[in-house]
C-alpha positions in Angstrom: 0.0 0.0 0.0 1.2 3.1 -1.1 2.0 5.9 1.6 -0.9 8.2 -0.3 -3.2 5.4 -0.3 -2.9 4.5 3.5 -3.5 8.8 4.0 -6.5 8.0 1.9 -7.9 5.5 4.0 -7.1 7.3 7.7 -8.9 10.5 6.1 -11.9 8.4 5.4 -12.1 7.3 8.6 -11.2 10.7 10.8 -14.6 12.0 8.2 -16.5 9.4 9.6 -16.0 10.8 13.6 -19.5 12.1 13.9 -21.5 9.4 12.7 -19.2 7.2 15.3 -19.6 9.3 18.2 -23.5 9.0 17.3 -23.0 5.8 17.2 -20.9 5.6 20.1 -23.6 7.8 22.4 -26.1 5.2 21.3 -24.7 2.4 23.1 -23.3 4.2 25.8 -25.7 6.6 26.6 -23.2 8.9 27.7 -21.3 11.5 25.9 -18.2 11.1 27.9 -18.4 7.5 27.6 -18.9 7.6 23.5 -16.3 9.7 23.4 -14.1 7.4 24.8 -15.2 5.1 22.8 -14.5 6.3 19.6 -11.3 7.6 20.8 -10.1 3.8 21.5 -11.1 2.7 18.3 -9.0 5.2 16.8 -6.3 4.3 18.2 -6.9 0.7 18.1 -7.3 1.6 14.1 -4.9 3.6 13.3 -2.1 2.0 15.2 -3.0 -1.4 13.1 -2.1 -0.4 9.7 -1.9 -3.4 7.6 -5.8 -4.0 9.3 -6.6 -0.6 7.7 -4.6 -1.6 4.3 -7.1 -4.6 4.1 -10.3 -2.4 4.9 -13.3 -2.2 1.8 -16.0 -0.5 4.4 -13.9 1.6 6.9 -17.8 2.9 8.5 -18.4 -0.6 9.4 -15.0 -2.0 10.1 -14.9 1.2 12.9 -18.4 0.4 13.7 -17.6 -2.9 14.5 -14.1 -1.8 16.6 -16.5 0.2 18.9 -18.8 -2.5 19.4 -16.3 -4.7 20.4 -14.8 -2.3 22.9 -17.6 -1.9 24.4 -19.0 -5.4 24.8 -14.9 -5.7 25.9 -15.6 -2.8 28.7 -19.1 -4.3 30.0 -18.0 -7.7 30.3 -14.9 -6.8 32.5 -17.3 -4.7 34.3 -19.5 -7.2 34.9 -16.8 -9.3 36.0 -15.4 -6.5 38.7 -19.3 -6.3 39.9 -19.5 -7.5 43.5 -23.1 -7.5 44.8 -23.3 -6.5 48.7 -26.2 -8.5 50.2 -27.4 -7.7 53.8 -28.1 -10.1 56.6 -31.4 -11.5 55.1 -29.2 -12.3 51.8 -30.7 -9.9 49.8 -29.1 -7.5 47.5 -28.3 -4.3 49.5 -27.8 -1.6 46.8 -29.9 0.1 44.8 -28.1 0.7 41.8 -27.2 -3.1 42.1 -31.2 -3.7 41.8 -31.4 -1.2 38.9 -28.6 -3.3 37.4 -30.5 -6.9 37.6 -34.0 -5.0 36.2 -31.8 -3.5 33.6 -30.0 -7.3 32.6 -33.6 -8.8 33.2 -35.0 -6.9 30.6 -31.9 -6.8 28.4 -33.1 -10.9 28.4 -36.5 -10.3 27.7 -35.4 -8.5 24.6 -33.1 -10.7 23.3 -35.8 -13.3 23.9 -38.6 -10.9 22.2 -36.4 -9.5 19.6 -36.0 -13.0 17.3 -39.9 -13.5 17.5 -40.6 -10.1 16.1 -42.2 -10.3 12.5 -39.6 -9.9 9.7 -41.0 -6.7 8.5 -39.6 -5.0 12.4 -37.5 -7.5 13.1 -34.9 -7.0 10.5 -35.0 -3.1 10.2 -34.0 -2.9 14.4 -31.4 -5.6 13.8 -30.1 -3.1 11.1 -30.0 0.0 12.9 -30.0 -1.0 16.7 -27.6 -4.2 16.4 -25.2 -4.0 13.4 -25.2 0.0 14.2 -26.1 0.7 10.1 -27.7 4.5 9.7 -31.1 5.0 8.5 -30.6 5.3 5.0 -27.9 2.2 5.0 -30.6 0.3 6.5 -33.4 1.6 4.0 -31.2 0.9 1.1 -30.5 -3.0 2.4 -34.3 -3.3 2.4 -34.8 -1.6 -0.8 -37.4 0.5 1.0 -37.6 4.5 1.4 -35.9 6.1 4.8 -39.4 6.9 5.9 -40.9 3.3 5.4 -38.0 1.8 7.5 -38.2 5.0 10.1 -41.7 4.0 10.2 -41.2 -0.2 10.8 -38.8 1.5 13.4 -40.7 2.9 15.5 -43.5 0.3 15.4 -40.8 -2.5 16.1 -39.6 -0.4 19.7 -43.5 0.0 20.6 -44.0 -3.9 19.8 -40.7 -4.5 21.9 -41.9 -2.3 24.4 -45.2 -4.0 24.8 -44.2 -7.5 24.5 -41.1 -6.6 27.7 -43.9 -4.5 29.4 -45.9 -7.5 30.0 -43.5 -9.2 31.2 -41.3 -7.3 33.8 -43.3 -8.0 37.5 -43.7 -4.5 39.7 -46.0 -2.6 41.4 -50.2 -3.5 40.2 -49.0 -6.4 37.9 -49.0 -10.2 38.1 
């Protein structure tokens, strides 16, 4: 590869920076947190070279960096976790009880997710999963950005629904 070629292919993917912090922020939920994430997976990228010199889809391949890191980052969390129970063996903190709701219903929507009709199942796997943009996703489909927008936002209501009825709490079974 070609010194200009290799500049070629790190200026493609410093242009793509706001789409990943977008990106980034939606797994996150944080802003300091997607920026930190997108900041490791430039230098994990650009401190690989021949990985970049082999790259066809630098939005995806740095897509896919980010998701990695953070899975990385959540799972060494998870494995740092220590739950503090009191004297009755149960869990003692609160943010530790947000934490199983939060993995309960992260279940329920992996469970819920699969059994979602094609025509919403495919466009959240698109956007929410493999991190595509709107109009990457719409194109896939062959359908117009509003069409998928639309099967969007009827999937996350269905997915809402379907995990409402089934997460126990205050006036339900």
């Amino acid at each position: 590869m070609t010194p200009a070629t290799t500049r070629d292919r790190r200026r493609a993917i410093v242009d793509l920076m706001p789409d990943l912090r977008r990106f980034a922020r939606a797994l996150s939920r944080s802003e300091d947190a997607a920026d930190e994430l997108v900041q490791t997976a430039y230098e994990h990228a650009l401190s690989h070279p021949k990985s970049l010199a082999a790259v066809e889809r630098p939005s995806s391949w740095m897509r896919c960096i980010i998701r990695n890191i953070w899975v990385d980052e959540k799972r060494s969390s998870r494995d740092r976790l220590s739950v503090p129970l009191d004297e009755d063996g149960h869990i003692a903190d609160e943010d530790t009880e947000r934490t199983v709701i939060a993995r309960a219903t992260l279940a329920r929507v992996c469970v819920e997710v699969p059994a979602l009709p094609d025509k919403l199942r495919r466009p959240i796997v698109m956007v929410c999963l493999d991190g595509l943009s709107y109009r990457e996703a719409a194109a896939k489909l062959n359908i117009p950005m509003g069409t998928l927008m639309s099967h969007l936002h009827r999937a996350r209501l269905e997915l809402a629904r379907r995990v409402e009825l089934h997460v126990p709490g205050p006036g339900r079974g």
